[in-house]
N, C-alpha and C positions, 0 to 999 in steps of 0.2 A: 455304726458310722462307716461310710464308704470311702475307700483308697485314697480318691482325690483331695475328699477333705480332712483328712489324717493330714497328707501334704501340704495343703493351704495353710494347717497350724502349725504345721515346722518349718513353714515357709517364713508364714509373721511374726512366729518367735524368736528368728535369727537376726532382727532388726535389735528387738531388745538386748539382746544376749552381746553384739556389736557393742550397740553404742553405750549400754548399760555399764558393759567388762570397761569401757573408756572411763566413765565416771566412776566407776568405783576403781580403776586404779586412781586418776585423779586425788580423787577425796585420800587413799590410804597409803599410796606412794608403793605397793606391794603386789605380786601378782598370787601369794597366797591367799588373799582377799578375793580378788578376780576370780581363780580357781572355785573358789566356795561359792562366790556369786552364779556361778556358769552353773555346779553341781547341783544349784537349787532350780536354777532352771530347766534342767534337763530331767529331774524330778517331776518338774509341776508340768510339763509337756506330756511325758509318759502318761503321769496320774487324768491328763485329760484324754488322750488319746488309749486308753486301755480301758475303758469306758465305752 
């Protein structure tokens, strides 16, 4: 996988990661929640991008 689209995936992940951390503090009123939400995302970006 080439530079640019390594980038393009951390590009479009950061939308999720945004507006996602929004609803899940929403839903849990907590940003230990958020924290673990964001940590699975930054997992699941690696795990595609290290590939």
């Amino acid at each position: 996988m080439d530079i640019p689209r390594k980038i393009g995936i951390l590009i479009y992940t950061a939308v999720p990661a945004i507006v996602g951390g929004g609803i899940v503090y929403h839903f849990f009123g907590s940003f230990v929640q958020v924290v673990i939400f964001e940590a699975l995302l930054v997992l699941a970006v690696l795990g595609l991008i290290r590939n």
